[in-house]
C-alpha positions in Angstrom: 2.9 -14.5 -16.6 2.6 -16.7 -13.3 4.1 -15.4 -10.2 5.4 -17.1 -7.2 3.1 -15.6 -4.7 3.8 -15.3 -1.2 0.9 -14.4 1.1 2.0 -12.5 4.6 -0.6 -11.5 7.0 0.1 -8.2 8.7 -3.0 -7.7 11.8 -2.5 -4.0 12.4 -4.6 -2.1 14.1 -2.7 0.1 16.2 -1.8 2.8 13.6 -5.7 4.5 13.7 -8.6 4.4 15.9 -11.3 2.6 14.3 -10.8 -1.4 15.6 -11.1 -3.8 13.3 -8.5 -3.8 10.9 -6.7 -6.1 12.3 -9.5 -9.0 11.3 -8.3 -8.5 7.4 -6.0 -10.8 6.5 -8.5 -13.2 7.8 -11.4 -11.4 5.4 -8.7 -12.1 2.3 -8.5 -15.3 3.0 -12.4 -16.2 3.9 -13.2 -14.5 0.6 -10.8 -17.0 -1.4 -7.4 -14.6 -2.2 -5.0 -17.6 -2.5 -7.9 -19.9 -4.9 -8.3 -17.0 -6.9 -4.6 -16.6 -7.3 -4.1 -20.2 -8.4 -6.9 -20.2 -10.7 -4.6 -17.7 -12.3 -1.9 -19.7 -12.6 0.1 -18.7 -9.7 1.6 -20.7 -7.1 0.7 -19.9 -3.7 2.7 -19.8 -0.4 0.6 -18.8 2.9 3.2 -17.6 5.5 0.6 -16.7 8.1 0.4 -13.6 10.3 3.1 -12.2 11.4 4.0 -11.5 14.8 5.9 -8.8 16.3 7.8 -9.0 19.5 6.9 -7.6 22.9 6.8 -3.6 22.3 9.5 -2.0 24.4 8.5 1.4 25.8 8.4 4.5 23.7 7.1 7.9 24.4 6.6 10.6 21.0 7.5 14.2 22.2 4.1 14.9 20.4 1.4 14.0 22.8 -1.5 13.3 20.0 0.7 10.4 18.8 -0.9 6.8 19.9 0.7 3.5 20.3 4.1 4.4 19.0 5.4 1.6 20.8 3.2 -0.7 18.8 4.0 0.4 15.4 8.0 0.5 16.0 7.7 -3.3 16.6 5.4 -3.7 13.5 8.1 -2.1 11.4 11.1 -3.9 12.7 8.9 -7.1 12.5 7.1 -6.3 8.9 11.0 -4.9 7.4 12.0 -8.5 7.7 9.2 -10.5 6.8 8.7 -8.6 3.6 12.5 -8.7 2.6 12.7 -12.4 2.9 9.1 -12.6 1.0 10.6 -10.5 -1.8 14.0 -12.5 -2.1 11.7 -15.1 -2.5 8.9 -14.6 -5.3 6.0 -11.3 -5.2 5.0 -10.9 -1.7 1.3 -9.6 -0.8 1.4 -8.2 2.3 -2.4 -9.1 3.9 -3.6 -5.9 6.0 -3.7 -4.3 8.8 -4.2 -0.4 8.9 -2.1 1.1 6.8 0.5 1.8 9.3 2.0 -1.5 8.1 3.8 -0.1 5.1 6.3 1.4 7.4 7.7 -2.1 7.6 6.8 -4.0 4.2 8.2 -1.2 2.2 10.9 -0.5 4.7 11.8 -4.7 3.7 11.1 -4.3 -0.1 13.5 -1.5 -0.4 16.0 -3.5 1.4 15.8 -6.1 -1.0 15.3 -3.3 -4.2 19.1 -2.2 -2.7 20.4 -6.3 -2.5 19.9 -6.1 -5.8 21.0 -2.9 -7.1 17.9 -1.6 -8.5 15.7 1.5 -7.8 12.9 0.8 -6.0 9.4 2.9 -7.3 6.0 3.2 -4.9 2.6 3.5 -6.3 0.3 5.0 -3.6 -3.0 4.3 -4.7 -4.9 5.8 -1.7 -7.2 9.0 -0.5 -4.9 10.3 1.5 -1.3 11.0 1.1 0.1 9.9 4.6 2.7 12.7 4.5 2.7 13.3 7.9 5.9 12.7 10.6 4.9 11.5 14.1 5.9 15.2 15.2 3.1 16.4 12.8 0.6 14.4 13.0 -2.5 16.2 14.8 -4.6 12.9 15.1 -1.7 10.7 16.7 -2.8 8.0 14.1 0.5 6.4 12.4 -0.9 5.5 9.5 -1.0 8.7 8.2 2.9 8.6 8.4 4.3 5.8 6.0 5.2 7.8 2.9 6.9 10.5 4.9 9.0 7.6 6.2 9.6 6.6 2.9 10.6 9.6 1.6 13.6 9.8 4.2 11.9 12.5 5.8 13.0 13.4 9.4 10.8 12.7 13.1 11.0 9.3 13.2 13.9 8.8 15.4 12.1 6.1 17.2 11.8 3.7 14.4 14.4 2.1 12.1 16.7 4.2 9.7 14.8 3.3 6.7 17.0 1.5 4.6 17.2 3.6 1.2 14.6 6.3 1.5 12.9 6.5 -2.0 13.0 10.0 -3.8 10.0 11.9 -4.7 10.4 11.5 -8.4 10.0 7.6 -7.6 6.7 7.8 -5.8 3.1 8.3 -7.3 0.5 9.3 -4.8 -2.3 8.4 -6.8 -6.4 8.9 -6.6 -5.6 11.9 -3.6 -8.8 14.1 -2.3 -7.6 13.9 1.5 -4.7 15.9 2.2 -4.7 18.4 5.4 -2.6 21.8 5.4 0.8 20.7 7.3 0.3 17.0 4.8 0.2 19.8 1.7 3.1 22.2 3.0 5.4 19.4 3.6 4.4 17.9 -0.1 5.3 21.7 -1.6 8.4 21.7 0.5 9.8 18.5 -1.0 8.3 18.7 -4.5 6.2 16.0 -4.5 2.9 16.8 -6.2 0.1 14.1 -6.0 -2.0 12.9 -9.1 -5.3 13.6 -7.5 -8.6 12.9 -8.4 -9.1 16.6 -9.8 -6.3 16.1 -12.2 -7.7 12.0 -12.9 -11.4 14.1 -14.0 -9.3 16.4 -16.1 -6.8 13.8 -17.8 -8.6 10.4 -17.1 -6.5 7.5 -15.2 -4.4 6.4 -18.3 -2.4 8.9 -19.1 -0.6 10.2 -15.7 -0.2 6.2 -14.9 1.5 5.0 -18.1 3.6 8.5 -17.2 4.4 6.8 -14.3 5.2 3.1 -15.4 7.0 4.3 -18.1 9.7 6.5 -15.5 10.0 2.5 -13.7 10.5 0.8 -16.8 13.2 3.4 -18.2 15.3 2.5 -14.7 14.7 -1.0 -14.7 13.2 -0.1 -11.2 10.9 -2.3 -9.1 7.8 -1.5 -8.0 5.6 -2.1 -5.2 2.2 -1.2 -5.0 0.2 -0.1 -1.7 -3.9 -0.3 -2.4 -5.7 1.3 0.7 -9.5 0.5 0.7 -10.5 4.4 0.4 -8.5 4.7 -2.9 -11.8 2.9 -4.2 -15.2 4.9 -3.7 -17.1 3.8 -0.2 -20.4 3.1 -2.6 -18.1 -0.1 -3.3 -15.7 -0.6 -1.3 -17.6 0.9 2.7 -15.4 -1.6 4.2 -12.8 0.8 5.8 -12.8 3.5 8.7 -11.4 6.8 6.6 -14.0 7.2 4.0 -13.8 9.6 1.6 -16.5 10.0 -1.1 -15.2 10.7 -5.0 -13.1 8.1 -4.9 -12.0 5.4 -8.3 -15.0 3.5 -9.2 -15.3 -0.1 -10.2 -14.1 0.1 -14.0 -11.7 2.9 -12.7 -10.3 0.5 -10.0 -10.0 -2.7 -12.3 -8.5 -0.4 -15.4 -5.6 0.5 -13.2 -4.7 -3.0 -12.1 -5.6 -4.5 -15.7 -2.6 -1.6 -17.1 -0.4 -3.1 -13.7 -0.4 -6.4 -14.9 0.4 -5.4 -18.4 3.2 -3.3 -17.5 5.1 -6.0 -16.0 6.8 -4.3 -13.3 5.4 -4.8 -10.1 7.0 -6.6 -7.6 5.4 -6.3 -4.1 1.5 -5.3 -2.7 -0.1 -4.5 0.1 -3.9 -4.3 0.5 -4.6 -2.4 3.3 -7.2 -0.6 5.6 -9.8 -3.5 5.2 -12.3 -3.6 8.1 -14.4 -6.2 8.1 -16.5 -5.0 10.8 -17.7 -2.5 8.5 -18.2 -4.5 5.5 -21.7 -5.5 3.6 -21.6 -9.4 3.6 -17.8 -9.2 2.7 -18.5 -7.3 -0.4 -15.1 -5.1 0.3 -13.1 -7.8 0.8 -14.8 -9.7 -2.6 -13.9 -6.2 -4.1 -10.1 -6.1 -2.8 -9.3 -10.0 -4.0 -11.2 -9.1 -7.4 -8.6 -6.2 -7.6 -5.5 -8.3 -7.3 -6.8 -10.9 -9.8 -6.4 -8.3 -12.0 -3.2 -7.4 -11.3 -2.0 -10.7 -11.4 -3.7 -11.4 -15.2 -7.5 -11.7 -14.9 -9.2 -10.2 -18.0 -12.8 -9.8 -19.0 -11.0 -9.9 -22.6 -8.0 -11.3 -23.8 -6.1 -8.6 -25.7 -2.4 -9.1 -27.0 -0.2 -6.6 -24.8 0.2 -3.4 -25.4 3.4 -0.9 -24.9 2.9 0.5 -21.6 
């Protein structure tokens, strides 16, 4: 199946502390994202970087928090950029610390409600960025976007988000990060994350067909959010939150080979890429082999399967 792919370069770095993330949309396109895509069959649109507008003061009443100002403008510029990508074809949102999802999903869910359908979220990630800007002990904003998805409150300051996405329709997937306030507010909204423990026990397939089967039965959309750390730093050292035990190569490409025969995903972001920590771009190679798989690349042909 080819898709209409539209490419949309998001250079944040303001939502942690570790410069450099903000040079990966430039590392996904050195290392050949949009030539792999049409190889595949795709057609491919290049939109560029986007660019926010001048940040307008804003002070958290949490003192750790960093650059809020920064990330609001992000957000309102991100929303729109990604809703216009996703009326337009299946928009891959080029990061940027991870930060940026509180704008491309924030745009991909105002689209999922143009068109009257439920909008799901695969979080394929270490850590399971449950935090609110008021609970944050780091200040980093990255560690907030799926509490902003989940309509959770604190975040006054941004955007209402445009139809905050119930629990049941998120999968915080591949987890071995999550910090005490992170797992109480997780308990207190009965979200419970697929993490690596239970991946050992029951192996990736089953909890993730579990998943894309709940999407499929709504005729939902998904969009998927791949941070570098989901994938273990042996292979993928190219990011500043490492967390050892992570998804290994087969691991990695199994979950985006059973993506791309599910049929449902609608939107990506790659995030959390930084270059400047990279071993002769081998991270970025890693990330752009990744999404070749979700968009169709097989090592095998094999007829489709019922996901």
């Amino acid at each position: 199946m080819s898709q209409n792919c539209i490419l949309v370069g998001a250079p944040v770095d303001s939502g942690q502390s570790n410069p450099g993330c903000l040079m990966g949309p430039a590392s996904y396109r050195v290392a050949g994202l949009a030539s792999t895509l049409e190889e595949l069959g795709c057609s491919v649109s290049d939109r560029g970087d986007v660019v926010p507008r001048r940040p307008e003061a804003a002070i958290s009443a949490n003192p750790a928090v960093h650059s809020l100002a920064e990330a609001i403008a992000w957000t309102q510029a991100l929303s729109k950029a990604a809703q216009e990508a996703a009326s337009a074809g299946f928009p891959i949102f080029l990061g940027g610390d991870h930060s940026l999802a509180l704008g491309t999903v924030a745009g991909v869910a105002a689209h999922a409600k143009q068109q009257q359908r439920p909008l799901f979220v695969l979080w394929l990630d270490a850590h399971s960025d449950f935090h609110t800007p008021m609970t944050t002990r780091s200040g980093n904003l990255h560690g907030t976007p799926m509490a902003y998805i989940a309509g959770l409150g604190d975040f006054d300051a941004f955007p209402p988000f445009p139809d905050p996405v119930p629990v049941e329709r998120i999968c915080l997937f591949g987890i071995r990060s999550v910090d005490p306030d992170e797992r109480k507010a997780l308990h207190a909204h009965g979200l419970t994350p697929v993490d690596m423990r239970e991946l050992d026990e029951r192996g990736f397939v089953a909890p993730l067909r579990g998943f894309l089967e709940q999407v499929r039965a709504a005729n939902g959309l998904l969009h998927v959010s791949l941070d570098v750390d989901f994938l273990d730093p042996s292979i993928a050292p190219a990011v500043g939150t490492t967390v050892p035990g992570g998804a290994t190569f087969r691991e990695g490409h199994l979950v985006m080979e059973m993506l791309h025969e599910s049929g449902l995903v609608s939107s990506l972001d790659l995030v959390e890429l930084n270059p400047f920590l990279d071993e002769r771009g081998r991270t970025a190679r890693l990330m752009v082999d990744l999404t070749a798989s979700l968009m169709g690349r097989k090592v095998f042909d094999r007829a489709n399967r019922s996901i």
